[in-house]
C-alpha positions as CSV (number, residue, x, y, z in Angstrom):
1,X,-5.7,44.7,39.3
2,X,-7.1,46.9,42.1
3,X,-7.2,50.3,43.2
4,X,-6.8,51.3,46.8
5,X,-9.1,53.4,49.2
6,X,-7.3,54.7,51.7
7,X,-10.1,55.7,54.8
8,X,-8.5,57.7,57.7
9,X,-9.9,57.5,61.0
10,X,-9.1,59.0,64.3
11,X,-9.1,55.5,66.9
12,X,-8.7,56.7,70.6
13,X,-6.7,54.3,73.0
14,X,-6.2,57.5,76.1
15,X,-4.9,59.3,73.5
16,X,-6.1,60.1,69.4
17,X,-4.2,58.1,67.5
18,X,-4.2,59.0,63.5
19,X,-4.3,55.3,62.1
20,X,-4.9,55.2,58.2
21,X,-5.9,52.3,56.7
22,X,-5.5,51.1,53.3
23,X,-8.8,49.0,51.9
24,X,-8.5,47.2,48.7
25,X,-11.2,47.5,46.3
26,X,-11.2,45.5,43.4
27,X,-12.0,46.5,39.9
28,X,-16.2,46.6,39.6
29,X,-16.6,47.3,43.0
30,X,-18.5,51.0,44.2
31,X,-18.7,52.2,47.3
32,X,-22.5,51.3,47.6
33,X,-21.0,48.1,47.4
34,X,-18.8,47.5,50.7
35,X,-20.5,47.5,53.5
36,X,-20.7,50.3,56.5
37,X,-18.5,49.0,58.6
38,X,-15.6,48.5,55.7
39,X,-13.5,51.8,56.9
40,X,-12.9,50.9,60.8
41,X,-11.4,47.3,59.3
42,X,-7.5,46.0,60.4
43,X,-7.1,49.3,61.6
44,X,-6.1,47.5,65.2
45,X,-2.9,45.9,64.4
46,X,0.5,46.2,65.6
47,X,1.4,48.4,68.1
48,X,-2.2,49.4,68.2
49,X,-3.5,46.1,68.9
50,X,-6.4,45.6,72.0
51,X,-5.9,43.1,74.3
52,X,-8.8,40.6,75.1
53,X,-9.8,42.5,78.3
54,X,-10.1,45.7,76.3
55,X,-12.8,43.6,74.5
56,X,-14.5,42.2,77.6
57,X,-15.4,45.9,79.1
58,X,-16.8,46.7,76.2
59,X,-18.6,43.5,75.5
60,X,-20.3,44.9,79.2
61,X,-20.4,48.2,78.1
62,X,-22.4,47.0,75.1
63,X,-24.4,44.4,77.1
64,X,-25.7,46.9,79.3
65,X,-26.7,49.2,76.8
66,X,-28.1,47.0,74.3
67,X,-29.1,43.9,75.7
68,X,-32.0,45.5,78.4
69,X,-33.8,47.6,75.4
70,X,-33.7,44.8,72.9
71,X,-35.5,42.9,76.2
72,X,-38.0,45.7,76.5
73,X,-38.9,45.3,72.4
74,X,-39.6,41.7,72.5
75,X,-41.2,41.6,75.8
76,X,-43.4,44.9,75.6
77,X,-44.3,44.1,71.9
78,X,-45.3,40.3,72.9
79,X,-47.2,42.1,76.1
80,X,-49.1,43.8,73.8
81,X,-49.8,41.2,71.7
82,X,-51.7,38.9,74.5
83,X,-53.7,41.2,74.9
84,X,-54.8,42.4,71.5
85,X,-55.1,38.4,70.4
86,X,-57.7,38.7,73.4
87,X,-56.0,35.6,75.3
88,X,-56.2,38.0,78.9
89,X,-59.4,40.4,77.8
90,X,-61.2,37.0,77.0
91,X,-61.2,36.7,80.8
92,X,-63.1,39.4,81.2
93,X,-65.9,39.8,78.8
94,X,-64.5,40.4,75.5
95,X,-66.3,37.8,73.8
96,X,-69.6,38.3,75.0
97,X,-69.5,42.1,74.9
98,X,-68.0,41.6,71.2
99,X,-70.5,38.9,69.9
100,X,-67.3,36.5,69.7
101,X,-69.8,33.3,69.6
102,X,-68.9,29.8,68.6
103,X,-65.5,29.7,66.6
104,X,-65.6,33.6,65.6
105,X,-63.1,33.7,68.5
106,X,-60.7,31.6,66.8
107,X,-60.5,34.2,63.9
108,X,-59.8,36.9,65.8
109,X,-56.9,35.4,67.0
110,X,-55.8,34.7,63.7
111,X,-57.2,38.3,62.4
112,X,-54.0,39.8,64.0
113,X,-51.4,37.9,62.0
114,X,-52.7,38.8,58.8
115,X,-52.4,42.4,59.3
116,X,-48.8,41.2,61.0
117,X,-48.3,39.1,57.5
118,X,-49.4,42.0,55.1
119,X,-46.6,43.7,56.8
120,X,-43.6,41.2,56.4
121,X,-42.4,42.5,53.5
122,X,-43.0,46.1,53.8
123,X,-41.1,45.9,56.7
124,X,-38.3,44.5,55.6
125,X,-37.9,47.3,52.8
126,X,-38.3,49.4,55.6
127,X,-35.7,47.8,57.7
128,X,-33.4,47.6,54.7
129,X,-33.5,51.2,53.5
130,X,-33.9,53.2,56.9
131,X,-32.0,53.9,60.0
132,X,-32.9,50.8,62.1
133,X,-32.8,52.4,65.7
134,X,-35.1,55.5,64.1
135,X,-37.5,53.3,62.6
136,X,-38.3,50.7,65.5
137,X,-39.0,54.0,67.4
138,X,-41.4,54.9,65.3
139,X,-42.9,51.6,64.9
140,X,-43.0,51.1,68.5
141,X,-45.1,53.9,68.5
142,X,-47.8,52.9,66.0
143,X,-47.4,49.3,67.7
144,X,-48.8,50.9,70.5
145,X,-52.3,51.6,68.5
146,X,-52.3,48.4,65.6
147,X,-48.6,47.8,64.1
148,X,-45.6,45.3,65.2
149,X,-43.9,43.6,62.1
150,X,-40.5,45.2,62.3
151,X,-39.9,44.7,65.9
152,X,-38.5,41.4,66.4
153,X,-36.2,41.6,62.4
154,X,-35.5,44.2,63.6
155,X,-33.9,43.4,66.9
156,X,-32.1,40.3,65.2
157,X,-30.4,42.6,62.4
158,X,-29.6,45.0,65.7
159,X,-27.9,41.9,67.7
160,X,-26.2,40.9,64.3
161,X,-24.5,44.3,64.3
162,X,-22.8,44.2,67.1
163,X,-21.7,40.7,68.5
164,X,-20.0,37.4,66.7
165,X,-22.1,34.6,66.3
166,X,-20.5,33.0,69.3
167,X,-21.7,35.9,71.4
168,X,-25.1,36.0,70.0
169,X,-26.8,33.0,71.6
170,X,-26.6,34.4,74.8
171,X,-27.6,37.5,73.8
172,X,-30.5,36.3,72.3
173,X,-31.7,34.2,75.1
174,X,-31.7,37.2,77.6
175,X,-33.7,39.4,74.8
176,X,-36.3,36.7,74.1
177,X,-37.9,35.5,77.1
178,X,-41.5,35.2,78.1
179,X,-41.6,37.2,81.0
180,X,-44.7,39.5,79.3
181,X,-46.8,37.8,81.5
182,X,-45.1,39.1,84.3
183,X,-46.8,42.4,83.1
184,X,-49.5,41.1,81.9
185,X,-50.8,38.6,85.1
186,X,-50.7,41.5,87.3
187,X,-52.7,43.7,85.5
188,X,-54.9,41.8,84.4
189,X,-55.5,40.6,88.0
190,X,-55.8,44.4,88.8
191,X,-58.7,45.2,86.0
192,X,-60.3,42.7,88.0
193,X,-61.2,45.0,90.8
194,X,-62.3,47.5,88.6
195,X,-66.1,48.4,88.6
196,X,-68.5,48.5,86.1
197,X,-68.6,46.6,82.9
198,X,-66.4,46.3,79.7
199,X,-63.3,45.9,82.2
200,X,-61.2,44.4,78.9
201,X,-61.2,47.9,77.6
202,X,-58.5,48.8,80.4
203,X,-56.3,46.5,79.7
204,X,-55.5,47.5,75.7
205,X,-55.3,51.0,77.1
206,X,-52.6,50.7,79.6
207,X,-50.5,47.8,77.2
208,X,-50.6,50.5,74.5
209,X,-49.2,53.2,76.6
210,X,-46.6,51.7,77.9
211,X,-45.2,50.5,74.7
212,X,-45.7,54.2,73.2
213,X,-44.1,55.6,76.2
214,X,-41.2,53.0,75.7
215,X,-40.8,54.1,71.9
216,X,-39.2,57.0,73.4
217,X,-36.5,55.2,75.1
218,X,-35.9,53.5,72.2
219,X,-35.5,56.7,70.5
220,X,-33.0,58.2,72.5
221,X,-30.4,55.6,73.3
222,X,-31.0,52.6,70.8
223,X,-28.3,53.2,68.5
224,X,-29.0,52.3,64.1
225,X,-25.3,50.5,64.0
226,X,-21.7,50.4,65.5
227,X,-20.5,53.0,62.9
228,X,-23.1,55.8,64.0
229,X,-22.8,54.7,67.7
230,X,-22.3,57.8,70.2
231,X,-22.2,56.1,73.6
232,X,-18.4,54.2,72.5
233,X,-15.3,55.6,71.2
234,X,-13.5,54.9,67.6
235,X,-11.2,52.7,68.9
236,X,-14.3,50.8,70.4
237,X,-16.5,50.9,67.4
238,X,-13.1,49.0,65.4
239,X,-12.8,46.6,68.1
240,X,-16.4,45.7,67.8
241,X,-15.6,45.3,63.9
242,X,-12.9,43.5,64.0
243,X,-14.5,40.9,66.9
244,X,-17.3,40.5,63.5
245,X,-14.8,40.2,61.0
246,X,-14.2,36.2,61.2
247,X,-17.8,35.2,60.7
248,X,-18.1,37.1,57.2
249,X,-22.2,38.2,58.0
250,X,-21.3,41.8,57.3
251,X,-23.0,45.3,59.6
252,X,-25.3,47.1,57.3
253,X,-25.1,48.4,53.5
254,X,-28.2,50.1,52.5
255,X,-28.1,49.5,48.7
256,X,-30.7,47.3,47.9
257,X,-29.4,44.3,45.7
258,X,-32.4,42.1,43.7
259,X,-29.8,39.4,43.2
260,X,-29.4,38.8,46.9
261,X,-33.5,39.2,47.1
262,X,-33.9,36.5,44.4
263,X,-30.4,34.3,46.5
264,X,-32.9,34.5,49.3
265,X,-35.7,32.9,47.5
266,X,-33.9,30.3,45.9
267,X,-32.2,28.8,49.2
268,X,-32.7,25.5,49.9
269,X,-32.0,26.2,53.4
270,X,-34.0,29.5,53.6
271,X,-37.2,27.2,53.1
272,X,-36.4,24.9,55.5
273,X,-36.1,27.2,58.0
274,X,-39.5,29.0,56.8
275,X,-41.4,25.8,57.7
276,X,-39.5,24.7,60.4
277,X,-41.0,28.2,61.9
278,X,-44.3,27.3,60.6
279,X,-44.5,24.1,62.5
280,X,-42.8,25.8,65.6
281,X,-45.1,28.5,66.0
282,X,-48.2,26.3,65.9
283,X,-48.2,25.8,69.9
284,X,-47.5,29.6,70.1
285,X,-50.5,30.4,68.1
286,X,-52.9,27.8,69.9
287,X,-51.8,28.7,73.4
288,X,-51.6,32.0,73.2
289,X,-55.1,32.6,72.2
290,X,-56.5,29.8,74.1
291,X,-54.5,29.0,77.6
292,X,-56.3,31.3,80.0
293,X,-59.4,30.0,78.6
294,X,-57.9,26.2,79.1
295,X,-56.8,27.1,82.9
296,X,-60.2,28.8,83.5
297,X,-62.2,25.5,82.2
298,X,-60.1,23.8,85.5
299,X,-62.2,25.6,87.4
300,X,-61.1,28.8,88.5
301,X,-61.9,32.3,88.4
302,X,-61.2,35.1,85.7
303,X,-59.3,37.0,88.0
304,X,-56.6,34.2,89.6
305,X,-56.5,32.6,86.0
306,X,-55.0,36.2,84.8
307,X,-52.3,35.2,87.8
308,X,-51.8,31.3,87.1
309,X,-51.0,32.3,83.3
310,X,-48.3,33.9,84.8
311,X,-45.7,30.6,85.1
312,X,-46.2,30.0,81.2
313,X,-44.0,32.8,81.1
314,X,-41.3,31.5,83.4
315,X,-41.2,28.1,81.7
316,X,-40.9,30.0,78.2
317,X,-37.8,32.3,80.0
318,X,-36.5,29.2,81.4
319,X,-36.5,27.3,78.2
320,X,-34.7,30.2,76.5
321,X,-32.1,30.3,79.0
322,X,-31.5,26.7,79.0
323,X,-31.1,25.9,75.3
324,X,-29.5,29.3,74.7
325,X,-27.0,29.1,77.2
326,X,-26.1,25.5,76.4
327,X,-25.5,26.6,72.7
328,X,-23.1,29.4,74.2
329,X,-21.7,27.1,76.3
330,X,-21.3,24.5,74.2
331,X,-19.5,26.3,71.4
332,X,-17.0,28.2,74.3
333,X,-16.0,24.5,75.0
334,X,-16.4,22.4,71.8
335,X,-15.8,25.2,69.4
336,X,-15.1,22.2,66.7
337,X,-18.2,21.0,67.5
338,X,-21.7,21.6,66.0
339,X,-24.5,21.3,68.7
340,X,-27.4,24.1,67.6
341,X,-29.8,22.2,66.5
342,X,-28.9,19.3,69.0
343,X,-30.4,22.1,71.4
344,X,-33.4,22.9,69.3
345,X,-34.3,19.3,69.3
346,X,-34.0,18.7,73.2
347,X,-36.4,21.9,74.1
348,X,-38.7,20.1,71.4
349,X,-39.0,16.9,73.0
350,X,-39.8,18.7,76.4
351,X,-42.7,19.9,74.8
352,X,-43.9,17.2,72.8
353,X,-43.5,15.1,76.3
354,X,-45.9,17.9,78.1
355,X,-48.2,18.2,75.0
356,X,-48.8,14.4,75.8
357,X,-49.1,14.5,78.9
358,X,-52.0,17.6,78.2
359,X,-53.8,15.7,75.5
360,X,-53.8,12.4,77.6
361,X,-54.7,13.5,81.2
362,X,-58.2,13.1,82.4
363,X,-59.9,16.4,82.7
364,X,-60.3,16.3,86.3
365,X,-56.2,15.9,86.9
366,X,-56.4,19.5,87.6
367,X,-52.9,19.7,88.9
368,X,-51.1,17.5,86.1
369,X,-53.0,19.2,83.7
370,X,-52.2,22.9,84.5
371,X,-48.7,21.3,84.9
372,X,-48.4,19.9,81.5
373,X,-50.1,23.2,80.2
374,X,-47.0,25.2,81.3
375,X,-44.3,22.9,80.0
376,X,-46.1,22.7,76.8
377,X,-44.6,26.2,76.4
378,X,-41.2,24.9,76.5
379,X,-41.2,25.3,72.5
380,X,-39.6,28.8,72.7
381,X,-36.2,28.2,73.3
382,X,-35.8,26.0,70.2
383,X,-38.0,28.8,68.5
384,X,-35.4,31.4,69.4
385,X,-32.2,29.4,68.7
386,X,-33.8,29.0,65.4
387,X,-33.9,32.4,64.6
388,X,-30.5,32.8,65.8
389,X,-29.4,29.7,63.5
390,X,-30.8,31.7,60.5
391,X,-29.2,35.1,61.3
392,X,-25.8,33.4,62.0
393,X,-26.1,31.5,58.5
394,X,-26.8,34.7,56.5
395,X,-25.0,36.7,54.9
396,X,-25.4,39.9,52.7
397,X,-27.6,42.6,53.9
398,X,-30.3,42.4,51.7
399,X,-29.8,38.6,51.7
400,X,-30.9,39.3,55.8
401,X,-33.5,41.1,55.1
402,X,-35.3,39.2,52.7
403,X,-34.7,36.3,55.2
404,X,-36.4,37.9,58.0
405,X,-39.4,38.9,56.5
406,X,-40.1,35.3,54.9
407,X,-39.3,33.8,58.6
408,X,-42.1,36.3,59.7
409,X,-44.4,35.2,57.0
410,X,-43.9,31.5,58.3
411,X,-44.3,33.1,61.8
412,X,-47.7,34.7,60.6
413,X,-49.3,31.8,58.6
414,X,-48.5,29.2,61.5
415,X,-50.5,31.8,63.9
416,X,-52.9,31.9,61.3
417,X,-53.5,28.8,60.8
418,X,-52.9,27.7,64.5
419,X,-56.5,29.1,66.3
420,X,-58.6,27.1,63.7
421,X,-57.6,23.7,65.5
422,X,-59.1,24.5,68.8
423,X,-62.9,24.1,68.4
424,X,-65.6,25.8,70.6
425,X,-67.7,22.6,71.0
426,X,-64.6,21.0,72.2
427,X,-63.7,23.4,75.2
428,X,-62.4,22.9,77.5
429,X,-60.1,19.8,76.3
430,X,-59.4,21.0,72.9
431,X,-58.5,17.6,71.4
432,X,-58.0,18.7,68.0
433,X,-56.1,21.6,69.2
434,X,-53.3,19.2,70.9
435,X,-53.3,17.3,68.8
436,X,-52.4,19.8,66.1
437,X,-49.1,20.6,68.8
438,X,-48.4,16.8,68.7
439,X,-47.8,17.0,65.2
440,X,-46.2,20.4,64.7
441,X,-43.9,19.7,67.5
442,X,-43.1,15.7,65.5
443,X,-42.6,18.0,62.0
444,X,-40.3,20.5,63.5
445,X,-37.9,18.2,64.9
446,X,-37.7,16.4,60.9
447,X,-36.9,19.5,59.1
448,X,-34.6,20.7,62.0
449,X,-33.2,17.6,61.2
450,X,-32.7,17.8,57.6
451,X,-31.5,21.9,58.1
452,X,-28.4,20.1,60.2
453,X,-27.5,18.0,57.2
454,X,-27.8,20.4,54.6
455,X,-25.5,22.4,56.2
456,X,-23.2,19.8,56.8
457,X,-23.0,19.0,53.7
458,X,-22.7,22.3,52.7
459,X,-19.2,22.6,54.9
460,X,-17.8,19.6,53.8
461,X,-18.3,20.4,50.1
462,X,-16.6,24.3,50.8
463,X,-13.9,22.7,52.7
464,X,-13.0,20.8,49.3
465,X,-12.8,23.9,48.1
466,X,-11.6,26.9,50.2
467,X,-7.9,24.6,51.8
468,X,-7.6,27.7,54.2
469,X,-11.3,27.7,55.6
470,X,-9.0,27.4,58.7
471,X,-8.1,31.3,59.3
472,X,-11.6,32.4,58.8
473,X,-10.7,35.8,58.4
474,X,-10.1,36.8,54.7
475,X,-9.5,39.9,53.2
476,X,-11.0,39.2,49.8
477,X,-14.2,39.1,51.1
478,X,-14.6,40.7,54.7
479,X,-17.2,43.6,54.8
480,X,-17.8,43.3,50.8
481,X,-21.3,42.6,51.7
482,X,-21.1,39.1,50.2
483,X,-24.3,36.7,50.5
484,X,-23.1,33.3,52.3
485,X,-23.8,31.4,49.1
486,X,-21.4,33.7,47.2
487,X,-18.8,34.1,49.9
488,X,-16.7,30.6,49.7
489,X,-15.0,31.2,52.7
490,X,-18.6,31.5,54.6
491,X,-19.4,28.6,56.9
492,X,-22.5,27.2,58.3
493,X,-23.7,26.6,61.8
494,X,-25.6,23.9,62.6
């Protein structure tokens, strides 16, 4: 009924130990099939066994090497992006040097998602057929001049690779924070004290060195996956396998399947998530463009607005923390407990309570206003759980993939779409514009809502099913490269 594959490898513990492991492979199957990580599987049994503080060095190990240049993607890529969507240049001239009159403003800040959205796709073929690590140094590079799609998938199908779903929140939470402004406050405080005019030029040129000058880093010591890793042992790379095995998401396979493409489209909860992100992102895409010009209509300067942008970030970081760290936290002491999206939903109605507080205010509340402006960027941290909801719920490489790039799409239309509420005739209140946050905040928190169910549902009608859903771990299907839908044993987080 099967044939067997026997894959040797050589597992260090101190000493090389020869382990060889038999892999079943049932009739049908091809190697192009299984997925990359297939051959270091149940190698660590018996006498070769780790013990859990074996694992928690190299969790360190791996949290210091990964964890810090995943930060650096997000963080440079979304420094970058300030500036090109002109929120900090605005300060300084951009518009007027530029011709940027009335709403023409407003596009530009959308122009840059729809280059970003004719890329989704693209870059998810790219992502699915090339060596990750490779190719987000090269797009880091070209992000540098005009290109970021890739970037953030990309990190997400990095962090996949190489922790469990409950290690990932965390994880997540300390790569996605909004501490760009911490770059992006001082130096645009600094341009200020340049002479002469066009000062806005400066600031693109120094963001887009330092991101091209980062590409580097991330060329020499970002690794493409567990398997080709050179900075841990064999033994360490099956320990990292086997710590992945129980959650049935997979590493990596490169063979592109259209039937997991086509599984991706057909999702129920795929779209759900899509506009869940496309309500989520409209605050993103209205503050970003638009907040230093809000803080600047208070009454201050160009130069010390550059600086008071600066706690948006830290309210964004803080908001990441929190609802990450209570996801970890709560599934390390409720593990029979779902509490994801309860976590998404409380960093929503933080902001929805600022993003009152900003549309109601009287304009010459300068203090409550600028401190309602900064909690209204409290919507990242259910933005990033999110994500982290949909890469923990899917399974199958190209499944991921397709995922990821539609998730981006939603990212790109909502940033789109976003700009066009805020109204130059209404500046420097922007009714319309809060308003529009009102209601993408209300929306997000009912399709959040209906995700949770689905999935629920989803679980009790497996558990019917599978009677040994228990074990989670399952040979028949662990590292096949199995979507979640076709995987039975496969179960949701919500």
């Amino acid at each position: 009924m099967s044939d067997t594959k026997d894959i040797q490898r050589s597992v260090s513990s101190g000493t090389d130990i020869e382990v060889a492991t038999s892999y079943p492979i049932g009739e049908g199957d091809a190697s192009s099939d299984v997925d990359i990580a297939a051959g270091y599987a149940y190698q660590l049994t018996g006498d070769n066994a780790y013990l859990p503080r074996e694992w928690t060095r190299l969790r360190w190990k791996l949290d210091l090497r990964l964890v810090p240049l995943l930060w650096f993607n997000v963080t440079l890529g979304a420094m970058d992006k300030v500036t090109t969507a002109t929120a900090t240049a605005a300060l300084y001239g951009f518009r007027a040097d530029t011709g940027l009159t009335g709403d023409r403003y407003s596009w530009v800040g959308s122009a840059f998602y729809f280059g970003y959205l004719f890329w989704c796709f693209p870059a998810g073929s790219l992502l699915q057929n090339l060596p990750v690590a490779k190719l987000m140094f090269a797009i880091q590079v070209f992000w540098g001049c005009m290109l970021e799609a890739p970037i953030v998938p990309g990190n997400f199908l990095i962090l996949g690779m190489w922790y469990s779903r409950r290690d990932q929140p965390i994880r997540t939470g300390l790569m996605y924070t909004g501490l760009s402004v911490c770059f992006t406050g001082p130096i645009g405080w600094g341009i200020g004290f340049l002479a002469g005019e066009h000062q806005w030029r400066a600031m693109f040129w120094i963001t887009g060195g330092m991101t091209i000058a980062w590409a580097c880093i991330v060329g020499l010591f970002l690794p493409d996956n567990p398997v080709k890793a050179k900075f841990i042992t064999e033994r360490q790379k099956a320990i990292v396998i086997d710590k992945l095995r129980a959650d049935q998401t997979g590493v990596e396979n490169k063979n592109f399947k259209k039937e997991q493409m086509i599984e991706a489209f057909l999702d129920t909860k795929t779209w759900l998530m899509f506009l869940f992100h496309v309500w989520i992102s409209i605050p993103n895409g209205g503050l970003t463009n638009f907040a230093p010009l809000v803080i600047k209509g208070l009454g201050y300067t160009s130069q010390r607005s550059t600086l008071l942008t600066m706690p948006t970030g830290i309210t964004q970081t803080v908001s990441s923390y929190m609802c990450n760290a209570g996801v970890f936290l709560c599934a390390k002491h409720f593990p029979a407990k779902q509490c994801r999206t309860a976590w998404v939903m409380f960093g929503i109605i933080v902001g929805l309570i600022a993003a009152v507080f900003l549309y109601t205010l009287p304009l010459d509340n300068y203090h409550g206003r600028l401190a309602a402006l900064y909690m209204s960027y409290f919507y990242l941290g259910p933005y990033i759980v999110a994500l982290g909801i949909n890469t923990a719920n899917t399974a199958g490489h190209t499944k991921k993939v397709t995922t990821n790039a539609l998730i981006s799409i939603a990212y790109c239309v909502s940033n789109i779409i976003a700009p066009q509420f805020f109204k130059a005739n209404q500046a420097p209140l922007y009714p319309l514009g809060m308003a529009a946050i009102l209601a993408s905040y209300a929306l997000a928190m009912i399709t959040m809502a209906a995700y949770a169910v689905y999935c629920w549902w989803e679980n009790k009608r497996r558990d019917a099913i599978d009677m040994h859903a228990g074990a989670r771990i399952h040979q028949d299907t662990d590292f096949r490269d199995l979507t979640d839908k076709q995987n039975v044993h496969f179960r949701y987080v919500w």
